[in-house]
C-alpha positions as CSV (number, residue, x, y, z in Angstrom):
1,X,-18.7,25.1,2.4
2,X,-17.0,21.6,2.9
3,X,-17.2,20.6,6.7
4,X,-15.6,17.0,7.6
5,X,-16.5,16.0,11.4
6,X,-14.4,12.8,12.4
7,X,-15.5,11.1,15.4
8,X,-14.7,7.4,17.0
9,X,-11.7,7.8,18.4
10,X,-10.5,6.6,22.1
11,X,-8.3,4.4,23.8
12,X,-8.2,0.4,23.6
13,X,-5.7,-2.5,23.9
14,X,-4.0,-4.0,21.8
15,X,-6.1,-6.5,19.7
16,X,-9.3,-4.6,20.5
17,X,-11.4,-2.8,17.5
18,X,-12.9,0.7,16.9
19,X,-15.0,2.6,14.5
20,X,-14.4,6.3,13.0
21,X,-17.1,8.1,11.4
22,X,-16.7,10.8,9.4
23,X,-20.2,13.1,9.0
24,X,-19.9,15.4,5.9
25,X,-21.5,18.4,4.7
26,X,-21.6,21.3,1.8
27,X,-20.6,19.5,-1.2
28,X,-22.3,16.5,-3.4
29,X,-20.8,13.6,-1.5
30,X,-21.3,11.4,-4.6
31,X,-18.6,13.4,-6.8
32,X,-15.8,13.4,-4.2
33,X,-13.2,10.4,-3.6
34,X,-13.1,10.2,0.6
35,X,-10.0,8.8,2.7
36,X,-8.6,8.4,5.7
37,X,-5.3,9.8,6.7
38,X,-3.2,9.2,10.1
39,X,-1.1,11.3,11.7
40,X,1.9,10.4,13.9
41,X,4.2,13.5,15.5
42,X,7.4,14.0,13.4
43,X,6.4,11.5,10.9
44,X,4.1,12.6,7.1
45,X,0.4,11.9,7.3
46,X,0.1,8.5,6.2
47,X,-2.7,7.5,4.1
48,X,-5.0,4.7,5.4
49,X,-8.0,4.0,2.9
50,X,-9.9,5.7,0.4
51,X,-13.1,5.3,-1.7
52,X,-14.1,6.0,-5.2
53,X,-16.9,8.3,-4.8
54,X,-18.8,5.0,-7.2
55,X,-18.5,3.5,-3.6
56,X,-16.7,0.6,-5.8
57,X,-12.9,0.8,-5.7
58,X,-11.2,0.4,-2.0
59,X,-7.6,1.3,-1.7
60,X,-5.8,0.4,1.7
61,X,-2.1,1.0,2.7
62,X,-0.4,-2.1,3.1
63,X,-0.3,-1.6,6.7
64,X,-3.7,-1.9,7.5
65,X,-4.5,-4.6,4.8
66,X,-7.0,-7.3,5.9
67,X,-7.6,-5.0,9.4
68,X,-9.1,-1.9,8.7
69,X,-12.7,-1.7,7.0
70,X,-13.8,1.7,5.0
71,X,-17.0,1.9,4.1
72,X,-19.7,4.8,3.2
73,X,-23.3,5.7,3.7
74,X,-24.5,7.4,0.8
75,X,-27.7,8.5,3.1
76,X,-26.5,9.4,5.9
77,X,-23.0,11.0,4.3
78,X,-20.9,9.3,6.3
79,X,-17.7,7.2,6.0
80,X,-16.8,4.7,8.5
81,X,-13.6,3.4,9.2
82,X,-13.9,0.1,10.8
83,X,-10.2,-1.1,12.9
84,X,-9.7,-4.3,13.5
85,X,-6.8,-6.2,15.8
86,X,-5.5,-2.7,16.2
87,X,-2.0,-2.5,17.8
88,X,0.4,0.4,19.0
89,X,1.6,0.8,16.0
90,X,-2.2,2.3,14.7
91,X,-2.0,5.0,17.7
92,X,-2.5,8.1,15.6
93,X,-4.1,11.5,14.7
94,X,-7.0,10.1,12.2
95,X,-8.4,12.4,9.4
96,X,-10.7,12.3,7.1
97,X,-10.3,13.9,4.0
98,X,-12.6,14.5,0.8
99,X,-11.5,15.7,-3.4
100,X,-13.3,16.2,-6.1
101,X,-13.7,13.2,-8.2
102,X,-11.3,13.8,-11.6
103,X,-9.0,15.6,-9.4
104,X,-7.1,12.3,-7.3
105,X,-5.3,10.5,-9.2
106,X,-3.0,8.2,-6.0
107,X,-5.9,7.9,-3.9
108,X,-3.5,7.9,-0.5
109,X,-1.2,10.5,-1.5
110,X,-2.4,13.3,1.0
111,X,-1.4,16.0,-1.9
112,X,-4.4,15.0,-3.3
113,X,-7.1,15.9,-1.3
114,X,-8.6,19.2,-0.7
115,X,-10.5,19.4,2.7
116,X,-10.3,17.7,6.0
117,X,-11.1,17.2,9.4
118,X,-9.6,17.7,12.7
119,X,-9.0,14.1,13.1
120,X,-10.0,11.8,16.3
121,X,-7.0,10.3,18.1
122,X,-6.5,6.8,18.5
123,X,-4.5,5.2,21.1
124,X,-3.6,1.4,21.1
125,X,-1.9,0.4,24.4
126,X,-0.2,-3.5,24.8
């Protein structure tokens, strides 16, 4: 069975830099497309980042361009979401979130993916 386990998460100020991890399990972690997703109360999940399971193609929302870092360890079965120059505006809910390759075709539409965490909250204070 599909188990996502996000981890990272905490409090920092504004400018300041963190780094999710999500540690995966039960499926072939090379077929599924992987992405992060936040979460804000009364607003839709937003998505983030996600990778092509080829661990090629990076997709970022426009918000987090040229700050946020997703990477993946094919090893360890892990994907990392690295936050830089983080402000309020990132404080969120943050989920991973893993679909079969074939099956995404908008890689931050959150209809697309199958499974997911519990998410790790971020807080960004100024």
């Amino acid at each position: 069975q599909v188990q996502l386990q996000e981890s990272g998460g905490g409090s920092v100020q504004a400018g300041g830099s963190l780094t999710l991890a999500c540690a995966t399990s039960g499926y072939t972690f090379s077929s599924y497309w992987m992405a992060w997703f936040r979460h804000t109360p009364g607003n839709p999940q937003e998505g983030v980042a996600a990778i092509h399971p080829g661990g090629g193609a990076v997709y970022y929302a426009n918000s987090v361009k040229g700050r946020f870092t997703m990477s993946q360890d094919n090893a360890k079965r892990t994907v990392y979401l690295q936050m830089n120059s983080l402000n309020p505006e990132d404080t969120a809910l943050y989920y991973c979130a893993a679909a079969p390759i074939g099956s995404v075709g908008r890689a931050l539409s959150r209809y697309q993916y199958n499974y997911w965490g519990r998410g790790t909250q971020v807080t960004v204070s100024s």
